[in-house]
N, C-alpha and C positions, 0 to 999 in steps of 0.2 A: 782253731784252724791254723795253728804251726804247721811249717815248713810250705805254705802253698803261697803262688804267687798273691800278689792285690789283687790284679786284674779277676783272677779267679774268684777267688774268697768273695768279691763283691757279685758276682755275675751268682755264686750260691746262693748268695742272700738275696738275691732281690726275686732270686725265685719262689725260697721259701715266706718271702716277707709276701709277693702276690696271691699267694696260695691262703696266705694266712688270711687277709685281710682286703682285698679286693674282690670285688663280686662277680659271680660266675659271668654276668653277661659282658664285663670289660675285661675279664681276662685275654689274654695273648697265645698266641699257640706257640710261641716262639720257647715252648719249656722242651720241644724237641732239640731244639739248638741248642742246648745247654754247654758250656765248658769242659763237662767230668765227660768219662768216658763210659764208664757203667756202673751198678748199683752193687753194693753186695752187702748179704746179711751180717750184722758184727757176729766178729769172731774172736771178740776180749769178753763177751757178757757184759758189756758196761752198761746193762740195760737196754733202755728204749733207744741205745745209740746205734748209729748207723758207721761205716766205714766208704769213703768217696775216695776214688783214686781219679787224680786228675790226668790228662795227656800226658804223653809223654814228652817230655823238653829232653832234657841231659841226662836224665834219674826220673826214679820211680819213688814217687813223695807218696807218703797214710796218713791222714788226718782223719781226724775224729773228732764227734760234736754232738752237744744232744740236744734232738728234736723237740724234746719236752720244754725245752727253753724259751723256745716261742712262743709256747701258748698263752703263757705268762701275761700280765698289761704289761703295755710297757707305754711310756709317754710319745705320743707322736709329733711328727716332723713340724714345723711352722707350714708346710705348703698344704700336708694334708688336714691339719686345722682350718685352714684357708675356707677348702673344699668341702669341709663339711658343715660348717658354718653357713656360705650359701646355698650347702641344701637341706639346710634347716629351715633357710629365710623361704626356698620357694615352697616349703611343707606350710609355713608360717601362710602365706601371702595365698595358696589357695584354700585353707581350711578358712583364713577371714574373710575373704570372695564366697565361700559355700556359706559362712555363716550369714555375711550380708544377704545370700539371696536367700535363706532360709525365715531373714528378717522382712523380707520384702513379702515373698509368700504369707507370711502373717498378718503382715501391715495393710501393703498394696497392692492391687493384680498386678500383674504383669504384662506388657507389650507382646502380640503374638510373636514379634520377630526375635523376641527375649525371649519367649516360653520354648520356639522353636528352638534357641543358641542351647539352651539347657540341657531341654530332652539329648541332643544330638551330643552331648558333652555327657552327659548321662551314659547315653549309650555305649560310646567309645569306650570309658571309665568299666562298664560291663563286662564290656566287650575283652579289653585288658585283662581285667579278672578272671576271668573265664580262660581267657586263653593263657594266663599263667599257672591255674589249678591245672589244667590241662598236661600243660607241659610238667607240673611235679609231680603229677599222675606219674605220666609215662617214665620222668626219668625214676622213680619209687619201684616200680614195677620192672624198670629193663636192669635195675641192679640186684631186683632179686633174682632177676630169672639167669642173671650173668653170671658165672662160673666165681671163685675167688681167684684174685689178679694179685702179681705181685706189686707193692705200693709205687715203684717205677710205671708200671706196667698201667696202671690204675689211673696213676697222675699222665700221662700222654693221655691216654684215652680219653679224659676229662678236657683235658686242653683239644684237642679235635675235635668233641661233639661241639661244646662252644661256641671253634671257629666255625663249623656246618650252620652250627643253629644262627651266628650273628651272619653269613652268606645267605639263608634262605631269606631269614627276615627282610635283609636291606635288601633282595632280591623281589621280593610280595611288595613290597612300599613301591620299590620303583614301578613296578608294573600297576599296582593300585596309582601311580600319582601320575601312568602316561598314560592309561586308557580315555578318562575324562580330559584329556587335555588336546585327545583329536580334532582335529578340524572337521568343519561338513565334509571339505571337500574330501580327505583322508577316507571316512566314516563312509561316503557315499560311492569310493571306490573299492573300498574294501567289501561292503554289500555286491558290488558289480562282480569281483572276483570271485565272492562265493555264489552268486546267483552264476555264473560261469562254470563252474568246477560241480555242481549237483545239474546243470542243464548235460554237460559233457556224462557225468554217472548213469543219467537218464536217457541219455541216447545209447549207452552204452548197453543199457539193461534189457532195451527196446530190440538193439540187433541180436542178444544172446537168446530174447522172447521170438522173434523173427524167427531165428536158425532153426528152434525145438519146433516150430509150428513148419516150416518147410520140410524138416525132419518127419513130422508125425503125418503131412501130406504126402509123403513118397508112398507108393503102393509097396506094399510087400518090404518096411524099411520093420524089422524085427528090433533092432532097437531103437525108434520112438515106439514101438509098441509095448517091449518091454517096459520103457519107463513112461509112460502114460500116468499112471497112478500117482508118480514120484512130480511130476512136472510142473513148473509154475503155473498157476493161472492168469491167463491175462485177461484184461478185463475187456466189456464187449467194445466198449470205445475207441481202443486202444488198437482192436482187428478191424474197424469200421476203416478207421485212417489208411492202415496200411493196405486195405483192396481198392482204396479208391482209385479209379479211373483217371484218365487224363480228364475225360467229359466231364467227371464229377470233380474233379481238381476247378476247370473252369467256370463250371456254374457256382461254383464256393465262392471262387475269386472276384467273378464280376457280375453288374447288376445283371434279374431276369430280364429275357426277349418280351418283344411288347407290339400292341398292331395300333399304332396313333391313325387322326385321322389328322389330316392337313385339308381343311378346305380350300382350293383353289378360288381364283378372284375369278374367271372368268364364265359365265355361265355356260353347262353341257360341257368344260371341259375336265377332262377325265385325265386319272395318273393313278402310278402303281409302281412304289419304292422300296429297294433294298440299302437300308443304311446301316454301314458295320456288323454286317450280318457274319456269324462262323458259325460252323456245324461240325461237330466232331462226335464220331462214330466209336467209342468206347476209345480204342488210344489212336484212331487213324482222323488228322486233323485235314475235314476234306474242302473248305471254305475259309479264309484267315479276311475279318475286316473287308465282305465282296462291299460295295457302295454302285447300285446304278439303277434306272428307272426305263419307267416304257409311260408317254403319254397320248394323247388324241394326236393324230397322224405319223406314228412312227409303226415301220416293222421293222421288229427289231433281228436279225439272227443270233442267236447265242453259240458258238461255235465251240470248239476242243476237243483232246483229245477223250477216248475213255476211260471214266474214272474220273473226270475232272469237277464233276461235279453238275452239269447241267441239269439233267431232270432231277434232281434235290432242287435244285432254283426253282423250279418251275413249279414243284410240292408245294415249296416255301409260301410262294406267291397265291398259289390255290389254297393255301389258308390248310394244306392236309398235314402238314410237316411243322412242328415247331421246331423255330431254332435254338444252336443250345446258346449264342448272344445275338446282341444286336435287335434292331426293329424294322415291323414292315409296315411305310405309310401309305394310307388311303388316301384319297380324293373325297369319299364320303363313304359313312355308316353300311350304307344298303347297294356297295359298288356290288356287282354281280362279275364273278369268275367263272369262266368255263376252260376245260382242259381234254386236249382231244388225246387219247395215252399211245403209248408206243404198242399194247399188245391189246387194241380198241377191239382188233379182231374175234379175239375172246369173248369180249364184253358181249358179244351179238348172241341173240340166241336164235341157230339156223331150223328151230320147227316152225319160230313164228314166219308170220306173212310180212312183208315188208312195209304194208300200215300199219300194222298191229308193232313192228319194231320202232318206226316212228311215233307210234302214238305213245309206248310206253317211257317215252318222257316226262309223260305228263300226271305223274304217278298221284299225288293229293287230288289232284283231277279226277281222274280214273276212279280213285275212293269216293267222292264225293257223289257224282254219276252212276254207280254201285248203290249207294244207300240208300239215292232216291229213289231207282227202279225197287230195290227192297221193298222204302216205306209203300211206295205203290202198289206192290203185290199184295203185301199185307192187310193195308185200305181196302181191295178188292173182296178179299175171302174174311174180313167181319162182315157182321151181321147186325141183324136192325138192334137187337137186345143188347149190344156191346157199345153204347153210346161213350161211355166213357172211355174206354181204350180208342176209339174210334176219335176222340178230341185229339189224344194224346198223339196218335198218330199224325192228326192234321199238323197240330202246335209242332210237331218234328221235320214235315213234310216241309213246312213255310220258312224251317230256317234252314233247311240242306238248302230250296231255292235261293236264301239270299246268300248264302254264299258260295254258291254255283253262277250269279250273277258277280260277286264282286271278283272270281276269282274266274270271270268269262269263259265258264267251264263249256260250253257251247260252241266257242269258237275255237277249238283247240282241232277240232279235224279240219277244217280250212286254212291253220296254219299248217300242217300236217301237209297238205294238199300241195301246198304254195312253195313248201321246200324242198320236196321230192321234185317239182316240176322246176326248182331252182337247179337241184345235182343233177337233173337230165333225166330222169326216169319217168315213163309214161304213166297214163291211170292204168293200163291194164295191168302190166308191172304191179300196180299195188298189193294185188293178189297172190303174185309168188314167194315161194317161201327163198326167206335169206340164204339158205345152200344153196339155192342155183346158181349166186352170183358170180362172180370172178374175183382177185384180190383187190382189182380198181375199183370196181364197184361197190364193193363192200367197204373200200376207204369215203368216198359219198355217203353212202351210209351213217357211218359217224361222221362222219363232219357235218350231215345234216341233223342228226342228232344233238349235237354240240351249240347248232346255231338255234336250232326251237326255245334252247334257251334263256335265248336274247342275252347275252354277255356285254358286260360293258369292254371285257378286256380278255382278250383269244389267247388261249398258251394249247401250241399243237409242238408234239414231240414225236418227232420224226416221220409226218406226214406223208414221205413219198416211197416208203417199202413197198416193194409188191406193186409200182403201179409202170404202166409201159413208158413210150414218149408221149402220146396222145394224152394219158389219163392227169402227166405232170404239167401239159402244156396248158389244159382242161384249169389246173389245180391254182397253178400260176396267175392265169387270168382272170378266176375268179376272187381271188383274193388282193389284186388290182384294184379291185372296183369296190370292194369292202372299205370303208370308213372306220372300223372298230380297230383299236389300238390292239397287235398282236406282240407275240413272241416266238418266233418259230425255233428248235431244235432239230437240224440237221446237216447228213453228211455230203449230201448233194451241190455239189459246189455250183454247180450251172441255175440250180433250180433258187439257190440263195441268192444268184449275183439277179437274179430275171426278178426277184419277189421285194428284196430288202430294202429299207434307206436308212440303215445304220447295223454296226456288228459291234457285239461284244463280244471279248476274247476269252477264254477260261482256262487259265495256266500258271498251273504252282499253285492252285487255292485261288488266286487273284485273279480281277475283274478287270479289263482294261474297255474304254469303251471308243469307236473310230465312226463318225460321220461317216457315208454314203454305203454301197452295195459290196459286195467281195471279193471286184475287183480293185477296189480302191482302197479295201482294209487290208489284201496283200503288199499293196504298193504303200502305205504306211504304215506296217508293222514292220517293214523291213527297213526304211527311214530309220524307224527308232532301235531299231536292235544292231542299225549301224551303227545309231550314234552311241547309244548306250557299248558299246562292242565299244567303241572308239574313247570312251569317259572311264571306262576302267582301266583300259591298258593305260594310260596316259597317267591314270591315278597312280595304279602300281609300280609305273616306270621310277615316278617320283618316292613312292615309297620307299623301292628298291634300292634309289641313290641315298639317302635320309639314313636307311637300315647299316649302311658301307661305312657312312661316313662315321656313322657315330662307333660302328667297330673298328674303326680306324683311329679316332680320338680316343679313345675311351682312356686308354693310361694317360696321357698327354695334356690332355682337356677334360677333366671328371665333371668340373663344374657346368661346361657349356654341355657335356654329351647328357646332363641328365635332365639338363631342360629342356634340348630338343627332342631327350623320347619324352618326356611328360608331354609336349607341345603335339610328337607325333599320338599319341597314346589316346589323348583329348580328340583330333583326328578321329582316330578312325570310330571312334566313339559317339559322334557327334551325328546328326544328320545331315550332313554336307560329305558323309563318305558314300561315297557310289557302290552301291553293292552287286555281286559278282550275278550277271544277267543268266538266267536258265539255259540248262544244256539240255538238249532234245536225248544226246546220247548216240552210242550204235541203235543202227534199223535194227528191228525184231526180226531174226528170219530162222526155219525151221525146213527139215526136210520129212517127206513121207517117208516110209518105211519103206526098203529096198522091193518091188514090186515081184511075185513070185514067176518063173516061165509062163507065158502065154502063147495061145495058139495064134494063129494069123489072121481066124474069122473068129469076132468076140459075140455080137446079137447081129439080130435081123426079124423082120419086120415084113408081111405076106401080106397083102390083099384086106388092111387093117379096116373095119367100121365100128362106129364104138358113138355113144350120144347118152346124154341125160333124159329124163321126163320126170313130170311133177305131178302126172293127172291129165293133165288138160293140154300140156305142151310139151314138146319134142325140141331139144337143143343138140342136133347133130354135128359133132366134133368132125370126125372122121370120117372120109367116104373112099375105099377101096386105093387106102396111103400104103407104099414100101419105102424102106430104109435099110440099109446094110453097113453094119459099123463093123471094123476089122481094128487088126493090133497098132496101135503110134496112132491111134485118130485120137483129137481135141476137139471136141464140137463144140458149139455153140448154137441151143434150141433157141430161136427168135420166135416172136409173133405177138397177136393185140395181146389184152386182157381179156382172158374167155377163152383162148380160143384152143386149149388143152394141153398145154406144156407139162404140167404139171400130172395130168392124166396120163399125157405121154408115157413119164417116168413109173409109173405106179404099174400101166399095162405091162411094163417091157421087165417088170423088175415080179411080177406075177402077184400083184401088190390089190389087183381087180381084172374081172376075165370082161375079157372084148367080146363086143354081140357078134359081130364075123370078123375072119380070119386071125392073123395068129401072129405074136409080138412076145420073142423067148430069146433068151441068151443059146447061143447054140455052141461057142467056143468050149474048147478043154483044158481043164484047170481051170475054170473063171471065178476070182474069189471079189467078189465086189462091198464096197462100202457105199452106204447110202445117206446123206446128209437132206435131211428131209425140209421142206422150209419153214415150218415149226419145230425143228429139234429141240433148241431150249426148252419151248415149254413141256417135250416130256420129261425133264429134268427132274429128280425129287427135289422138293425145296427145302426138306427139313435137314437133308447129309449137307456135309461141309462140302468145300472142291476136292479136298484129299480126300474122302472118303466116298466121293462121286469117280474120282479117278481110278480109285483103290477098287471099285464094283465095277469096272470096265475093264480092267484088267484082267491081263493071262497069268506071266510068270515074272511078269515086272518084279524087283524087289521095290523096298519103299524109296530108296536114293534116288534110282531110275526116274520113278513119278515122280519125286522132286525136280527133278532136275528138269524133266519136260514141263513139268509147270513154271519152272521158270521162264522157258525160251517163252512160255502164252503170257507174262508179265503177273504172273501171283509168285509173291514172293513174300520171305518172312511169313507174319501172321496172317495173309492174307488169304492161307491155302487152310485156316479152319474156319472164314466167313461163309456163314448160311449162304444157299444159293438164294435164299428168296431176297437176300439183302446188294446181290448183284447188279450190275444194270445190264440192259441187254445185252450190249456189245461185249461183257464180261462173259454173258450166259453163252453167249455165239462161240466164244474164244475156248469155252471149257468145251463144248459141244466138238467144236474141230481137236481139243487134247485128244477128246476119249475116243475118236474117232481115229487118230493118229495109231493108238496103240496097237491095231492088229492088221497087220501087213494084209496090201490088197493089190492086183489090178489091173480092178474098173474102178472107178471113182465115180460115183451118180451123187451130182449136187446140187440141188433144188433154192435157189438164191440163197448161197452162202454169203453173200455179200452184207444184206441186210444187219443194220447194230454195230458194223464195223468201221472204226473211224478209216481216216485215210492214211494211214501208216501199218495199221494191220490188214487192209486191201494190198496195197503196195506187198507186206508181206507170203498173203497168200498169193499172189499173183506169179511170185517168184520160185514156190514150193511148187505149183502146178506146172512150172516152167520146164524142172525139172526134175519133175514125176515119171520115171519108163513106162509105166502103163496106159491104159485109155482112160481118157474123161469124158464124161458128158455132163453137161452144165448147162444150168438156167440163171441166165440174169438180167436185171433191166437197166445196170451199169454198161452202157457203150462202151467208156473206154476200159473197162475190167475186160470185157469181151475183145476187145484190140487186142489186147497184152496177152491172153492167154490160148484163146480159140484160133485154132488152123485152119478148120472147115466149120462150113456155116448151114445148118437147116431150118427153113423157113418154112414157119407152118401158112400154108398158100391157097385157100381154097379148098378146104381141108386134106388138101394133102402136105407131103411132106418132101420139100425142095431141097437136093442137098446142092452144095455150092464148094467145090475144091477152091478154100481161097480163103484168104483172113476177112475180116469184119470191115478192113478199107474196100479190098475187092468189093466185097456184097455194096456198100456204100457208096462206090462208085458206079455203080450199075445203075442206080435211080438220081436223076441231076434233081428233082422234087426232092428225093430223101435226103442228097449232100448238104442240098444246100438247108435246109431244116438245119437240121445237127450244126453246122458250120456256121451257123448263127448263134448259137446255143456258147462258141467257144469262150473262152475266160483269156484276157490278158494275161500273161506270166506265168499263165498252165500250160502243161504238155495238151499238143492235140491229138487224135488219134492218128496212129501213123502204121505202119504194117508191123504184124509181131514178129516178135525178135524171135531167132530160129537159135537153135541152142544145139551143137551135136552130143549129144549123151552120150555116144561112141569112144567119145572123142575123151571126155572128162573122163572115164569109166576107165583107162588106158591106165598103167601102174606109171610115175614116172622115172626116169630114169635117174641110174645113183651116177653121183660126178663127184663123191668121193666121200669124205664122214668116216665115222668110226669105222666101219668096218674096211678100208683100207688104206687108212692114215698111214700105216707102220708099213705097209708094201711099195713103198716106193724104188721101181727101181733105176734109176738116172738119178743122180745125188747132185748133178748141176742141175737140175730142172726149177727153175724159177726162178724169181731174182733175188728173193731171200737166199739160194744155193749160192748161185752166181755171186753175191757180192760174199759170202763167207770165203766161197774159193779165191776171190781176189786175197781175199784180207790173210788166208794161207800161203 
């Protein structure tokens, strides 16, 4: 090594001395750093020598040396003796450790916790091995399959696999020496993070499985049809969840409804409880947690708007409705419910006779009474020879009697007798058939049917449709005197405040309930909607300053501004925050159809007689009545129950021919619409409202029918609910849409009123207000009849009285009738007062333009105003 620095010569040597003689896993990579600059093949032949040319310093030094030199022994250093010395000692000190325990195995067993140290020191020792064959495997194998390298080229190489191989390894240890050395706590979050990140992959998989199945549900969507075949399956459970219901969400969530019984302590006293009761109709939640009760001496009214749920309540309670929570407490096992319905009228069947309608109450009765006349007839036509069927018959005969005694099958026509003579109807009466009645009559009817039997507890839903002043005065009084704990449902505001001694409210879902009659639940609902009105704003006031301040702090005071939103946060959080009290909203209001030209005489009415018969008797309507309607008249038919309003309408509309003279529309152009006073129920009940709307239609597009279904309050999903799933007042409202659709007029409406609360009276009252054409109309609403009827015809002895003059006028003509009625008033109600006159002329007028777009830009005075005026100052 002439001519090369020390520093070099030694930094050679110690490379070829590591190569030589250190072992591959402590080698260094550091033979990239080397001192020389590059390698080159000798080019003197001096054999197996090589040629190093080191950096350049001042000049260009060659040195030469031979490699074969090394391979030689050669005596080693005092440190590396050191070194190997002690690992010979620790070769020494584990084979006499493996031979002791090989001496022990021989001798004496061993300690399980010894036998375990072993195996497990065994294994490792294996394990070593193995993973060292391993690796001279592979490095055997990657140097045949390696090309030849120059010996430079060879040696780096070696020196990097090496360093890889000592990084992975000390890289395995650490990872093998941090896994066990986790904490729970570590271990148990780290479970949490993966139970986390597969919950999010699952939900992720769930909306990809969603999209295909909304995709393969579109009608006519050509690709999910095309890839139908290709498409995941999801499993059936998996489509279970995703259709469920809100309903079906709830009954998941919370316990099933239940019917407990609660015995009461006092004897003969009776009750009948809704306690956190909700009902929810697929996603329409119509009841949220109602809580209220009815017990011996209360009438209760149940009042709201429609929709809001009351006859569901009254379902509930007749045990016909389950709920989807909540429970309904008894008084006792065997309480007896009776339920008088809103469409009772149906329920009648008008061939029978009006005993035979009363008696068929009593229907296991009626069975029982049937099989004895049977066994009787039977008994008759055997014979002396038939002794034994002739027993058989008896032994049948003796036990229909004992249960025709316990079930006092015998006295069911004297209670029959006793109720009919209760609603006012005579014995001869008993004989006629239920068509002949009136709608008052026929309300008696059920209600005497209701009471045969014997209820511990009365639920009547909408009792006084269809009946006059006398029939409700009638209705009123007798329910006075009744003992039995009711519930009534109705819109009748005058008939609630004369009947009630307590109201519950039904709005938003929620049940509120108010001691005394309707005029005192007005006068305390509005108390509380004061003060509640009063407890919000005064919340929010505070809110409002809280909200300011702390955007006002917020750089300045970080600290105090985040504890006073946690503090507001908690607030409003908490049940001490007032929540924002129910908006009734804008009135419902709608207009008819622009009314097509009319002539100036619209019907009339000649020399009219007209009457019913059954057989035996003669019910004459009509005796030798005239009437003449012309164009702008508003009438209003008055008169009893009976006495042929409703006939009226049906003669004049060619609906049934008059026994003498003659009742026709005689006007030109007359295009009339008829609102009959059963129209709901000719409704189908199987179409939705839209597609009830959609079959009454002309050239409506589908937007239009929307949009009118809205102004009647379906909206959203509630324009694909069945009609049978309606309640009246619904059915009423859809009945006026489709009625709406085709421009009329005459308007003939036969107690429209009936089903509809008092906000969509209110509305129709105001559409008829301002209808151009003729109305004629039946109602037993007083003041419906103030607000909308001009002239008034009273059916009088059977003729027909017309009266130019609103329904005050008529009213004031009898000091008997005023003062009736004017007893009837409600505190804090409007009372009847003369109707408002409206000029349609007048509205009808274009009105005049006072400027806008179309002559913004034509101004001409350029000082005109005081925007001009002060520009021209400022000029």
């Amino acid at each position: 090594m002439r001519g090369l620095e020390k520093s070099t010569a030694l930094a050679i040597l110690s490379i070829l001395y590591t190569e030589a003689f250190t072992p591959a896993s402590q080698r260094s990579a550091f033979v990239q750093k080397t001192a020389f600059a590059s390698w080159k093949a000798p080019s003197f032949g001096y054999g197996n020598s090589l040629v190093l040319h080191a950096k350049k310093k001042k000049q260009k030094v060659a040195v030469s040396f031979d490699v074969d030199a090394f391979d030689d022994e050669e005596p080693m250093s005092l440190k590396d003796q050191k070194d190997a010395a002690k690992k010979q000692k620790k070769k020494d000190t584990k084979a006499a450790a493996l031979d002791a325990l090989d001496a022990l195995d021989d001798d004496e067993p061993m300690s399980l916790k010894d036998q375990k140290a072993l195996e497990k020191k065994k294994k490792k020792e294996e394990k070593k091995a193995a993973q060292h064959e391993l690796k001279m495997e592979q490095e055997i194998s990657h140097s045949e399959e390696k090309p030849k390298m120059s010996a430079k080229e060879a040696a780096l190489a070696r020196a990097l696999e090496m360093e890889a191989a000592d990084e992975a390894r000390a890289a395995s240890v650490d990872t093998a020496s941090n896994e066990p050395k986790l904490s729970k706590k570590e271990l148990k979050a780290l479970k949490k993070k993966e139970e986390k990140e597969a919950a999010k992959a699952a939900k992720k998989a769930e909306k990809r499985e969603a999209k295909a199945l909304e995709l393969e549900a579109v009608p006519g969507n050509e690709l999910a049809s095309s890839v139908e075949g290709d498409s995941i399956p999801v499993p059936e459970e998996k489509q279970k969840q995703k259709t469920l219901t809100l309903e079906e969400k709830i009954r998941k969530e919370r316990p099933p409804p239940r019917v407990r019984v609660m015995e009461v302590s006092q004897p003969g006293q009776v009750s009948l409880r809704l306690e956190n009761v909700g009902i929810i109709f697929r996603e329409q939640e119509v009841l949220k947690d109602v809580t209220w009760g009815v017990q011996t001496g209360d009438r209760i009214g149940l009042v709201g708007a429609n929709g809001a749920g009351k006859t569901t309540q009254l379902r509930i309670l007749a045990g016909e409705l389950e709920p989807t929570t909540g429970d309904v407490v008894k008084s006792s096992t065997k309480l007896r419910v009776a339920m008088l319905r809103q469409e009772f009228v149906d329920e009648l069947v008008k061939t029978r006779t009006l005993k035979e309608e009363f008696m068929s109450v009593f229907e296991k009765e009626l069975e029982i009474l049937q099989s004895i006349s049977d066994a009787e007839k039977e008994l008759a036509e055997l014979g002396e020879n038939e002794a034994d069927r002739m027993q058989e018959v008896l032994d049948k005969l003796q036990d229909l009697q004992n249960k025709a005694e316990d079930k006092e099958v015998y006295a069911i026509e004297a209670r029959s007798k006793k109720v009919m003579d209760l609603m006012g109807f005579t014995e001869d009466e008993g004989e006629d058939l239920v068509a002949s009645f009136s709608g008052g009559w026929k309300m008696r009817i059920g209600l005497g049917k209701v009471l045969l039997k014997e209820p511990n507890v009365l639920l009547l839903d909408e009792p006084t449709n269809h009946l006059d002043l006398e029939s409700v005065e009638w209705l009123e009084e007798f329910l006075r005197q009744q003992s039995i704990p009711m519930i009534i449902v109705s819109h009748d505001r005058e008939f609630l405040d004369q009947v009630c001694t307590k109201t519950v409210d039904a709005e938003g879902g929620i049940c509120t309930e108010y001691d005394g009659n309707y005029s005192r639940f007005l006068k305390l609902k509005k108390e509380r909607m004061d003060s509640w009105n009063a407890a919000y704003n005064a919340q929010e006031k505070k809110i409002k300053e809280e909200k300011q301040w702390i955007s006002k702090f917020k750089v300045k005071q970080p600290q105090a501004v985040k504890q006073r939103q946690a503090k507001l946060e908690k607030f409003m959080k908490s049940d001490d925050y007032v929540k924002k009290p129910p908006f009734t909203g804008k009135p419902f209001r709608f207009r008819f159809p622009d009314a097509p030209r009319l002539s100036p005489e619209v019907a009339e009415i000649k020399h009219l007689s007209h009457s019913y018969s059954n057989g035996e008797t003669e019910n004459k309507l009509f005796d030798d009545a005239d009437l003449f309607i012309q164009k702008g008249d508003r009438i209003s038919v008055v008169g009893p129950n009976g006495s042929g309003k409703s006939t009226l309408l049906r003669l004049l509309l060619n609906r049934e021919e008059p026994d003498e003279g003659s009742a026709e529309i005689v006007g030109q152009n007359v295009e009339f619409n008829y609102f009959e006073q059963n129209q709901a129920d000719a409704l189908d009940l199987d179409k939705t409202v839209i597609e009830t709307v959609q079959g009454a239609s002309i050239d409506q597009s589908y937007n239009e029918l929307r949009a009118l279904l809205g102004q009647f309050l379906f909206k959203g999903d509630a324009v694909e609910k069945k009609v049978r799933f309606l309640s009246g007042g619904e059915k009423a409202r859809l009945s006026l849409a489709c009625m709406m659709l085709t421009p009329a007029n005459l308007l003939v409406l036969d107690e429209p009123t009936n089903h509809l609360d008092i906000p969509a009276k209110e509305m129709l009252e105001e559409a008829l207000q301002h209808f151009a054409g003729s109305v004629l109309v039946i109602s037993h609403d007083r003041y419906f009849i103030s607000r909308v009827a001009t002239s008034i015809v009273a059916i009088e002895d059977k003729k027909l009285n017309k009266y130019d003059g609103d329904y005050k006028f008529y009213m004031d003509r009898s000091k008997k009738m005023k003062e009736r009625i004017e007893a009837r008033y409600i505190q804090g109600v409007s009372r009847i007062e003369s109707a408002p006159v409206i000029d349609l002329e007048e509205l009808s007028k274009p009105k005049r333009n006072f400027g806008g777009s179309k002559n913004a830009n034509m101004v001409s005075r350029k000082n005109k105003g005081i925007k001009n005026a002060k520009r021209n100052q400022l000029n």
